[in-house]
C-alpha positions in Angstrom: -0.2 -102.4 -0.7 0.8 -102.7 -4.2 3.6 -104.5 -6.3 6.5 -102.7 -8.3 9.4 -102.9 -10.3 11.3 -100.9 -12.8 14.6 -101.2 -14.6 17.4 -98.4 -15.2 19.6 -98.2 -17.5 22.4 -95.2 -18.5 23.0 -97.1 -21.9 19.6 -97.4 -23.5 16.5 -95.5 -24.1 14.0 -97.2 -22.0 10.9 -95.3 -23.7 11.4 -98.0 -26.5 11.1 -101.1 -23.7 7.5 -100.8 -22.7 6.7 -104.0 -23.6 9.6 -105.6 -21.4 8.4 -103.2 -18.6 4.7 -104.7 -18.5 6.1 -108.1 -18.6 7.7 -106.9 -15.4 5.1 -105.3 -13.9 2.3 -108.3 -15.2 4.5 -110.6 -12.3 2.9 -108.3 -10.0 -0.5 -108.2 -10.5 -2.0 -110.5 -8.1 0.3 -107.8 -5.7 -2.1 -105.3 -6.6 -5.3 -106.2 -8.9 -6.9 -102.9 -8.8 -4.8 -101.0 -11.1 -1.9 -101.1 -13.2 0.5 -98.0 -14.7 3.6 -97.6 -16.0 6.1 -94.6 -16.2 9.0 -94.2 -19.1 11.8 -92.0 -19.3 14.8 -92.2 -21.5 16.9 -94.2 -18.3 14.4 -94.8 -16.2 11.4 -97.3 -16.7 8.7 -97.8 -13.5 5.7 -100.6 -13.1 3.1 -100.4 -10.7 0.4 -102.7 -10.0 -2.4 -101.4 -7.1 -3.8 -102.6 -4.7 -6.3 -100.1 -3.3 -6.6 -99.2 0.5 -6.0 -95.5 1.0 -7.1 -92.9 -1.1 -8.7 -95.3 -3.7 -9.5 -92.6 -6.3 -6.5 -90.6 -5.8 -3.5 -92.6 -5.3 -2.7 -94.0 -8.3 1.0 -94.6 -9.7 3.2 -94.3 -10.2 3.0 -90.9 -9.3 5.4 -88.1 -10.1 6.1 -84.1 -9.2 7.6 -82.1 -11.8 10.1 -79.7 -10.5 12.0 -76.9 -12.3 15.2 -78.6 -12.5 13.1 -82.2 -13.4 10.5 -84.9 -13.0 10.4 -87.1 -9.4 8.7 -90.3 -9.8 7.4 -92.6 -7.0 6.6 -96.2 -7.3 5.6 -97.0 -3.8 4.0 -100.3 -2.0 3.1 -100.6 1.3 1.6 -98.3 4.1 2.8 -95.6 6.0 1.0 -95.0 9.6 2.3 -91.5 10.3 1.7 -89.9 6.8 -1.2 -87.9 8.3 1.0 -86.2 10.6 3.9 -86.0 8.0 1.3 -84.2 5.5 0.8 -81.9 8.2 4.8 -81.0 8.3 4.8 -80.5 4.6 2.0 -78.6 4.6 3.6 -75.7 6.6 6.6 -76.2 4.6 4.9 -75.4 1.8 4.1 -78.2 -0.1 0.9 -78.7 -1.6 -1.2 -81.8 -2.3 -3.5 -83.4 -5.2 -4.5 -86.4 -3.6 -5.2 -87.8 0.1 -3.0 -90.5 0.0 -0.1 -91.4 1.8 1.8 -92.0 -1.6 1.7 -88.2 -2.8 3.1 -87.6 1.4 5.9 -89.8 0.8 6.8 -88.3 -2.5 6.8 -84.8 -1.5 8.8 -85.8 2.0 11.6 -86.8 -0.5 11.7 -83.7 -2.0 12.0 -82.0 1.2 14.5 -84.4 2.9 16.0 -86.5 -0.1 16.6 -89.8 1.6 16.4 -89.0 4.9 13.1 -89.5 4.6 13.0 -92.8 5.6 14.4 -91.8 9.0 10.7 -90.4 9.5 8.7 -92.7 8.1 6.4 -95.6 10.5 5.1 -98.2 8.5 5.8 -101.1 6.3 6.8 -99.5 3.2 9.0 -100.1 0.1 9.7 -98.1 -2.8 11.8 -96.3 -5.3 12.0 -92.8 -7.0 13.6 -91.9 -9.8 15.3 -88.4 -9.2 15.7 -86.9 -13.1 17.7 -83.7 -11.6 20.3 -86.2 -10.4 19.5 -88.8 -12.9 19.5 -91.6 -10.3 17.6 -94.4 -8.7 16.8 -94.1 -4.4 15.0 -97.9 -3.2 14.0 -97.5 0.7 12.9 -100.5 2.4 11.4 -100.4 6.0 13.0 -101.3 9.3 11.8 -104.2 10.0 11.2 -105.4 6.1 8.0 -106.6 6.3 7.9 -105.4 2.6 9.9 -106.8 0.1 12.2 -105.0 -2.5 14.4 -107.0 -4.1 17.8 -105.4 -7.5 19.8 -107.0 -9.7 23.1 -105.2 -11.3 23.0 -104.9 -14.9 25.8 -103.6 -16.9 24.5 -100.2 -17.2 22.2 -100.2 -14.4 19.4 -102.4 -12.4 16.3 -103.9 -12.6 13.9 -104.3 -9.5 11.1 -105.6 -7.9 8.9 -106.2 -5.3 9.3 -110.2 -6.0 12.1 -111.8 -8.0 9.7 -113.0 -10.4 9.5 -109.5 -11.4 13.1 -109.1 -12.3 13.0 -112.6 -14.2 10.8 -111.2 -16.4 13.5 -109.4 -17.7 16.1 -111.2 -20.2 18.5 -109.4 -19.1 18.3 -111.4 -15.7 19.7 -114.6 -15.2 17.4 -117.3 -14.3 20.5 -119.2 -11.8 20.8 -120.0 -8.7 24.4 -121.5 -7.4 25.4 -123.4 -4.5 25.1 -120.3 -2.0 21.1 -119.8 -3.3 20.9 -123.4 -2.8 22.3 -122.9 1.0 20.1 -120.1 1.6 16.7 -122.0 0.4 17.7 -124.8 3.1 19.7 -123.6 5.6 16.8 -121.5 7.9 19.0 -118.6 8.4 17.1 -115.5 6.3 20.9 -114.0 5.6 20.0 -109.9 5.5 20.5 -108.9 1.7 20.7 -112.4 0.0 18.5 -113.8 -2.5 18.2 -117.0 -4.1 19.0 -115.9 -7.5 22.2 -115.5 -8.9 23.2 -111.8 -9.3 19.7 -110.6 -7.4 20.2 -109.2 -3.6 17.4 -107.7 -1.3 17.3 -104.1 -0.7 18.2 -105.0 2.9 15.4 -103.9 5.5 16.0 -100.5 7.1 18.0 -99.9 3.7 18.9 -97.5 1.1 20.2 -98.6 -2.1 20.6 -95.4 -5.0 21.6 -95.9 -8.3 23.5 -93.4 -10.2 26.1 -92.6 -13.2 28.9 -93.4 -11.3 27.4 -97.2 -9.8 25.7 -98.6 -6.6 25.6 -97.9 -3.2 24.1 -99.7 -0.5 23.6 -98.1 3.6 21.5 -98.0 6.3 19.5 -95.7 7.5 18.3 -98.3 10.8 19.9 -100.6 13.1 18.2 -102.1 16.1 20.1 -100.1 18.7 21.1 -101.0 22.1 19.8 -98.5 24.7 19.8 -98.7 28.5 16.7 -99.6 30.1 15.5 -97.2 33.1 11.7 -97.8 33.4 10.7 -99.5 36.7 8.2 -102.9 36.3 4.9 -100.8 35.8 6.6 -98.3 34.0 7.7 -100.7 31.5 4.0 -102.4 31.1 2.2 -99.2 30.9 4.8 -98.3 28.3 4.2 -101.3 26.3 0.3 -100.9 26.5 0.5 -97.6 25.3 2.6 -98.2 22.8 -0.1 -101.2 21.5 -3.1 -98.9 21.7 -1.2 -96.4 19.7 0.0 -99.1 17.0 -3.0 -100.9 16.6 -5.2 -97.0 16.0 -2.7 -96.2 13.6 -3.3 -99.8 11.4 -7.1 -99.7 11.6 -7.1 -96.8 9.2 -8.2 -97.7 5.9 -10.7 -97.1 3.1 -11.6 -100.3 2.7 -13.1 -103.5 5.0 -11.0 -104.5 8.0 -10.4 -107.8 9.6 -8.1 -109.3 12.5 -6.8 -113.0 12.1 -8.4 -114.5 15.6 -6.5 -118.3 16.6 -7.3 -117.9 19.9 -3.8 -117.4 21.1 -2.5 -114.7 23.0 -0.6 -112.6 20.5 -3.8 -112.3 18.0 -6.3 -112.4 20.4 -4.8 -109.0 21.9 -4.8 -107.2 18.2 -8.4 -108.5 18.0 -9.3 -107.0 21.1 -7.5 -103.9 21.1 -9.2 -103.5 17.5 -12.9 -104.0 19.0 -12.2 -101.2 21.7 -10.8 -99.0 19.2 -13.9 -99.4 16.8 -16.2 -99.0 19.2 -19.7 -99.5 17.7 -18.3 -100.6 14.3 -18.2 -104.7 15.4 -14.7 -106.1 14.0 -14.5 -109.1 11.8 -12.2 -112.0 12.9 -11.7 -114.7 11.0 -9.5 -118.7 11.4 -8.7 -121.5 10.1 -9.3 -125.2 11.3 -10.0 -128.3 9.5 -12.8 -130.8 9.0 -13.2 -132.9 12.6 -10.3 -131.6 14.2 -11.6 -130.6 17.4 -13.7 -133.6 17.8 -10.1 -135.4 16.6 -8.0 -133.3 18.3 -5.4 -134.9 20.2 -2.8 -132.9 22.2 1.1 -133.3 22.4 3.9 -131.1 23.1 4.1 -128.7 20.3 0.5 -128.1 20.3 -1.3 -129.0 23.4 -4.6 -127.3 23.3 -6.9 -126.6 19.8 -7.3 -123.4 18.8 -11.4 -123.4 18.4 -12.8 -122.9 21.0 -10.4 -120.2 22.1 -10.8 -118.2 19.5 -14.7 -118.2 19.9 -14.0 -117.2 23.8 -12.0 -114.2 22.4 -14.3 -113.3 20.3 -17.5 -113.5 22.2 -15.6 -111.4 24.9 -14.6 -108.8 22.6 -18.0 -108.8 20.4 -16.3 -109.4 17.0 -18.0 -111.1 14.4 -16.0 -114.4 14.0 -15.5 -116.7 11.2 -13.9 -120.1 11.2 -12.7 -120.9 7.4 -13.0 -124.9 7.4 -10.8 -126.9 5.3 -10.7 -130.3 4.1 -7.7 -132.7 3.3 -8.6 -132.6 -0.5 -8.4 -128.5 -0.7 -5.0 -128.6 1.1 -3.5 -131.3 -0.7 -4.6 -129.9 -4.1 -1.1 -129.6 -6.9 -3.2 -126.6 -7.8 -2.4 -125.0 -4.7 0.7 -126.4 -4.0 1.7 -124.6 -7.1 0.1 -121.1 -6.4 1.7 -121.3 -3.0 5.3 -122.0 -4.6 4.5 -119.3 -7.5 4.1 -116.9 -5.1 7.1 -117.5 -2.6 9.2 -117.9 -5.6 11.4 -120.3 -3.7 10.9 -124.6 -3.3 10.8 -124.2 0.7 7.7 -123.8 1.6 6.2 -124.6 5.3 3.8 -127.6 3.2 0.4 -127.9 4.4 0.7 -124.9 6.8 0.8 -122.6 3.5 -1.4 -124.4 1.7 -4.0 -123.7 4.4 -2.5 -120.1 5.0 -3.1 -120.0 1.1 -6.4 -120.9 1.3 -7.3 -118.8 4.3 -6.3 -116.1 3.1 -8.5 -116.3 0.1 -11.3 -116.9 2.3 -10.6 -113.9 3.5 -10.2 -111.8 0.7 -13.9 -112.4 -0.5 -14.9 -110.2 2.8 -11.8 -107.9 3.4 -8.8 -106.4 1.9 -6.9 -105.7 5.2 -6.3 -107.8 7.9 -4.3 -106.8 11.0 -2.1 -110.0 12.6 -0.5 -111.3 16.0 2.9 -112.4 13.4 6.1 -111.6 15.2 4.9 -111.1 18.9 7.0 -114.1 19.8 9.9 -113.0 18.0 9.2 -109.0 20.0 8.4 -110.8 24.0 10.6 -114.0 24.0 7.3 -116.3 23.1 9.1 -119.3 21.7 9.6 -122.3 24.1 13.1 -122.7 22.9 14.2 -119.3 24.6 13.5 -120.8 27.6 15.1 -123.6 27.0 18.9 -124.3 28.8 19.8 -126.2 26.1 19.0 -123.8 23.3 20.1 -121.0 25.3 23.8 -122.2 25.8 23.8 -123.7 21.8 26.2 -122.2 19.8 24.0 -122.1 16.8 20.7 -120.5 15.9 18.1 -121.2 19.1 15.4 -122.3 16.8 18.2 -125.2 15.2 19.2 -126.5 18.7 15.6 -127.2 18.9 14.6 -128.5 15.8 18.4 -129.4 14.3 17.3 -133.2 14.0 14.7 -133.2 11.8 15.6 -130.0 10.0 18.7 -131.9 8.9 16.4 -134.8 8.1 14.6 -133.2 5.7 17.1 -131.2 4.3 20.1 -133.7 3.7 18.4 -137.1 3.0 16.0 -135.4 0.4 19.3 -134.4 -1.9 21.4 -136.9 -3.1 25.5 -137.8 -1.8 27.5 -135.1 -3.7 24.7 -132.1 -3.4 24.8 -132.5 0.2 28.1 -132.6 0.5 28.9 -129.6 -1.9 26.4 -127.5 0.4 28.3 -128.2 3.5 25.0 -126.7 5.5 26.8 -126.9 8.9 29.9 -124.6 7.7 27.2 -122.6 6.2 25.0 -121.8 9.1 28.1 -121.4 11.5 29.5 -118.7 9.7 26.1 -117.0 9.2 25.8 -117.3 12.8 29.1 -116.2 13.6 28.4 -113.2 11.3 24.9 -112.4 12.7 26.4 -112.3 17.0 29.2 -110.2 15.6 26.4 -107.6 14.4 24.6 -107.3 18.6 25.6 -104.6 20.6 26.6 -104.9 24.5 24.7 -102.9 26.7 26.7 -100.9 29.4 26.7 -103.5 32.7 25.0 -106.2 30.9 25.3 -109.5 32.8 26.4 -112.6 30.6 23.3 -113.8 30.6 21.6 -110.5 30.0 23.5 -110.7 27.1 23.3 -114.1 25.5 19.7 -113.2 25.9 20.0 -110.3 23.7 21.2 -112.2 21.0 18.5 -114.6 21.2 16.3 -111.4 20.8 18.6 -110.4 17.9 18.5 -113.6 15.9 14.9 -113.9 16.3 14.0 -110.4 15.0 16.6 -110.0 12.4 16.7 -113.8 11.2 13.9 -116.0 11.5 11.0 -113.2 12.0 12.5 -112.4 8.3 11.4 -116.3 7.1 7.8 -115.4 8.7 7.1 -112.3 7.2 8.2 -113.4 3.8 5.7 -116.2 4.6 3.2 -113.5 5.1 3.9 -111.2 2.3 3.8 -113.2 0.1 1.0 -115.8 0.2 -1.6 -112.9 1.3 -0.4 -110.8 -1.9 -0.6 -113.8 -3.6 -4.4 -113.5 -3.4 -4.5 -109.2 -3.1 -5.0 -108.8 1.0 -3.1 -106.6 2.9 -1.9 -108.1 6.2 -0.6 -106.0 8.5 1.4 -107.0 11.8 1.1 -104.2 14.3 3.6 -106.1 16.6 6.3 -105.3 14.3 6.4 -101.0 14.7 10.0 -100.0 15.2 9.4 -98.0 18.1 7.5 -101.0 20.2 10.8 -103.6 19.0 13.0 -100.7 19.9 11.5 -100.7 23.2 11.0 -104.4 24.2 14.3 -105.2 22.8 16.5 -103.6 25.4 14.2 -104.3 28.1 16.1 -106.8 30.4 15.0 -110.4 29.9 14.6 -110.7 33.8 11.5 -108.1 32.9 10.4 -109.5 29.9 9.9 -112.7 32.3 8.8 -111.8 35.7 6.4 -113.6 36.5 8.1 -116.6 35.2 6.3 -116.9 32.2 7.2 -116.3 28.2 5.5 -112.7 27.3 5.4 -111.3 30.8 5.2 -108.1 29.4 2.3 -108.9 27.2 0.3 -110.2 29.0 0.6 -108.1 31.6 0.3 -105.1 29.7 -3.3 -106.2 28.2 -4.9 -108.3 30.9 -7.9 -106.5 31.1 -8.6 -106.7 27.9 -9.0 -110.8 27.2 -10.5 -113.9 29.2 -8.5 -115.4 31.9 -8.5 -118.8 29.7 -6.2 -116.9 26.8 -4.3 -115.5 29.1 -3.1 -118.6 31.1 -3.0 -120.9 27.4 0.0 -122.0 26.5 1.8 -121.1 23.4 0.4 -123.2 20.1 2.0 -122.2 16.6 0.3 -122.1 13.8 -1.6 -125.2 13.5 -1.0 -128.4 11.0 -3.7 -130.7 9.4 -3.3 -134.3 11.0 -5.9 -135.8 8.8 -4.3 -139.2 7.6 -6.1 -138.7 4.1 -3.7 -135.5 3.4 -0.5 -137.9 4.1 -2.0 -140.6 1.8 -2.5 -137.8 -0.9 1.0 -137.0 -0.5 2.0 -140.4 -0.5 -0.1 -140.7 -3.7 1.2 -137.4 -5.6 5.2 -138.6 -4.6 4.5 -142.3 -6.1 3.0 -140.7 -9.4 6.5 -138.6 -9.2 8.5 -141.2 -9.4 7.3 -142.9 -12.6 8.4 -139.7 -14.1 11.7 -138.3 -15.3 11.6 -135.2 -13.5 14.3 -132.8 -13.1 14.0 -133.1 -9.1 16.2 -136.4 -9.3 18.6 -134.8 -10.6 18.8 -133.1 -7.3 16.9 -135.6 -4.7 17.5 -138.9 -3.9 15.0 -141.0 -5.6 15.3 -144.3 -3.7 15.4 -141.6 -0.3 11.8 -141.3 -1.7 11.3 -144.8 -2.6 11.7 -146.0 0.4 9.2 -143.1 2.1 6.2 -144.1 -0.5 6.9 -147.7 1.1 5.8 -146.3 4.2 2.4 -146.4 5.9 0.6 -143.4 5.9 -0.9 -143.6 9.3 2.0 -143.9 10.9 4.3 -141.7 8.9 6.5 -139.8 11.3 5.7 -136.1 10.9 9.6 -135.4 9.9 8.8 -137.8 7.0 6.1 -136.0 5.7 7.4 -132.5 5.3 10.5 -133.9 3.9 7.9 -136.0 0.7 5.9 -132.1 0.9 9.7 -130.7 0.4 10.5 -132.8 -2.6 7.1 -131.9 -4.2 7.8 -128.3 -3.7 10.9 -128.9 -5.0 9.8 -130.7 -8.6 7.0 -127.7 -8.8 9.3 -124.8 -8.4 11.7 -126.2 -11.2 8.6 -126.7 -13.6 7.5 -123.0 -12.9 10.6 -121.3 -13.2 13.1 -123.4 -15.1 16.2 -122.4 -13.1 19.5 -123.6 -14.4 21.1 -125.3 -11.1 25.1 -124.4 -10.9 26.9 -126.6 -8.2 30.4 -124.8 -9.3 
């Protein structure tokens, strides 16, 4: 896992621009703290900063191959799973290697299959070479993009990076974001290739984006396809176990300390246990958060009606891993410090509030102990997890399933925090229907598919081209923010291929979201998990944290801060008036979104355009 960025340019000579190059690649260093380089050619400029898992004394970067008709150069972040068996392939093909890292594998499997390469590759992965026999550029991003990679057009070229910040770095970028960035900070729609920034796009995932001479071109090399389904029941469990085992052997490998993230729930207490069987006599580390008193205080309700604890402990007395809660108090959470590291590191002013701040602060925890952890993210999003796709109501909405849900107090927060003419020069519902419109148009109809077969499938769709997007940005970039690799085993193409265009009556036979899942790993986990229902991520409901909020937003409003120019200050008046042990929660993330807000513009200093 590493950070990179680079800038190209057919007009200059980029050996003179190392210093705007280590600005760039500076951005990244919490990305990878183990290592920096830097590579210069006369068009071509590339940053690395390393974070080192595989290979720690061979794979640094960026990393090049001199051939007879030129140099290749690699700048590479992320981890590929098959590269042992790829090294393999080149190996009889004749290539030969310096290093054993799976860095040097991916370089020398562009050389032997340019860009198709990325039709081989299983991992989380995203990188760029610079090609000086064809003077051009070639980003790859993987299927799923749990690794981000993000251009910007110059007039002779493009700057890149694995965050925006990187780019910004670069004068030649403009620091803007317009009315559509505004719409897709607050809309919860993830639209595949846009950023925030004006001018800035993502390398789209399962894309390929080169650079040349003669301009820019953007395809892809992965879709997720629409197959038929043939397997019978235990077939498709087996299938789906198999498919696990394999996954999760694949992401153990490392050369440095491993960990799981254990809450107790189903999703990451099967990674934990598959982990501990695959280890063997090596005991796994798991690790959780929770907060002072909250299982003494715990009170249940519908989003989360059991607490996480004591679950987790089950799972992990079961499976023999060596557990660790990470406790957190009001004060930590609540801290401007963090707030501020958390927005620094998302690069955006919509942040999930205290559930990042802990995530923030978690992850630290972790990092003093490991520098890979392996995650239960996405399973919801792969097996139909989410109580809203079980829901009529969301299932027959003709809008995103997670808005027909959550619309009201999405809408809350988002609308009464701005004031009268940004909200209405937004125009979010216009907004999200056409990106909706735009994302159903993308889902294939299998051959005999049922009605409801299908509107299923593009519940499936949204969720794992749309909002598992919002997640594993979530992910990427608050671990990075503190140097630890998290992987998410539930996100390998091959097991989404598969589950994707299994029917939903099999994905829910026994009545239950996950059937498959559960089914498929039964033996492996206490009859307790198995039968729990569905908790997300869990929220602090310590009345102190709301009264520090309350606090931080009345200090606010003595000042003359930019975010009025965009909020409503007597929206937020009238919140401060309120009572903090009885605030509704819907009040409190939209005061969390308003500080988020104020500390983004301090950081980055965006000029707003509204026309």
């Amino acid at each position: 896992m590493c950070g990179i960025t680079g800038w190209v340019s057919f007009d200059r000579d980029l050996t003179q621009h190392r210093t705007d190059l280590d600005a760039m690649t500076a951005t990244m260093a919490c990305r990878g703290p183990d290592a920096e380089g830097a590579w210069l050619d006369r068009h071509a400029a590339l940053g690395h900063r390393r974070l080192a898992v595989i290979d720690i004394e061979g794979g640094t970067q960026p990393m090049g191959v001199h051939t007879g008709d030129g140099a290749v150069t690699i700048t590479y972040s992320g981890e590929v799973y098959n590269f042992a068996e790829l090294r393999s392939e080149l190996l009889r093909r004749g290539h030969r290697f310096r290093t054993r890292s799976d860095t040097e594998v991916v370089l020398h499997g562009y050389l032997e299959w340019d860009e198709a390469v990325a039709e081989r590759l299983n991992g989380m992965y995203a990188f760029a070479v610079w090609d000086a026999r064809a003077d051009k550029l070639v980003m790859i991003r993987d299927r799923l993009g749990v690794k981000p990679l993000y251009f910007s057009r110059t007039d002779d070229g493009v700057l890149f990076g694995s965050e925006p910040k990187a780019i910004l770095a670069n004068s030649l970028a403009d620091r803007a974001v317009d009315l559509d960035g505004l719409r897709e900070l607050v809309s919860f729609t993830q639209t595949p290739g846009a950023a925030v920034w004006c001018g800035m796009r993502e390398v789209v995932p399962g894309g390929v984006v080169t650079v040349d001479r003669t301009g820019l071109r953007e395809r892809r090399y992965w879709t997720l396809p629409t197959r038929a389904h043939t397997d019978d029941r235990q077939t498709t469990v087996d299938t789906v176990r198999a498919l696990l085992e394999d996954v999760v052997d694949r992401q153990l490998v490392s050369d440095v300390p491993r960990c799981t993230l254990l809450s107790g729930g189903l999703d990451s207490s099967v990674i934990t246990a598959l982990a501990a069987a695959n280890l063997g006599d090596e005991q796994v580390r798991s690790f959780a958060v929770d907060f002072v008193g909250r299982e003494n205080d715990f009170v249940a309700d519908d989003l989360r009606p059991t607490s996480d604890a004591p679950y987790a402990r089950e799972v992990a007395a079961h499976v023999g891993s060596r557990h660790e809660a990470i406790v957190l108090n009001h004060a930590a959470i609540a801290d401007p410090a963090v707030r501020r590291a958390v927005i620094t590191a998302r690069d955006s002013p919509l942040s999930l509030g205290d559930m990042d701040a802990s995530l923030y602060l978690l992850f630290q925890a972790i990092r003093e102990h490991s520098t890979v952890a392996l995650s239960g993210e996405s399973a919801d999003e792969v097996f139909g997890g989410y109580r809203w796709f079980h829901q009529p109501e969301a299932q027959a909405a003709d809008t995103f399933p997670w808005m027909a849900v959550f619309v009201s107090g999405a809408r809350a927060q988002v609308s009464d925090r701005f004031n009268a003419d940004i909200t209405a020069a937004l125009d979010l519902p216009t907004y999200i229907r056409d990106r909706y419109a735009s994302a159903v148009a993308e889902v294939e109809r299998a051959d005999g598919e049922s009605d409801h077969e299908m509107r299923m499938r593009v519940m499936c769709y949204l969720h794992l081209t749309r909002f598992v997007r919002m997640l594993l940005e979530r992910k990427d970039r608050i671990s990075m923010a503190v140097g630890l690799e998290v992987r998410v085993p539930f996100c390998d193409h091959r097991l989404v291929e598969y589950v994707y265009n299994t029917p939903w009556s099999l994905k829910t036979f026994d009545g239950r979201e996950k059937s498959l899942l559960r089914a498929a790993t039964a033996d492996l986990l206490p009859q307790s998990v198995l039968d729990r229902a569905k908790a997300p991520y869990p929220a602090t409901l310590d009345p102190l944290y709301t009264g520090a909020l309350l606090q931080q937003c009345k200090e606010l409003l003595t000042t003359d801060d930019p975010v009025f120019d965009l909020v409503d200050r007597s929206w937020l008046e009238d919140m401060t008036r309120r009572d903090s042990g009885a605030m509704p929660i819907d009040v409190r993330n939209g005061m969390e979104r308003v500080l988020d807000l104020s500390t983004w513009l301090d950081i980055y200093r965006p000029e707003i355009r509204l026309r």
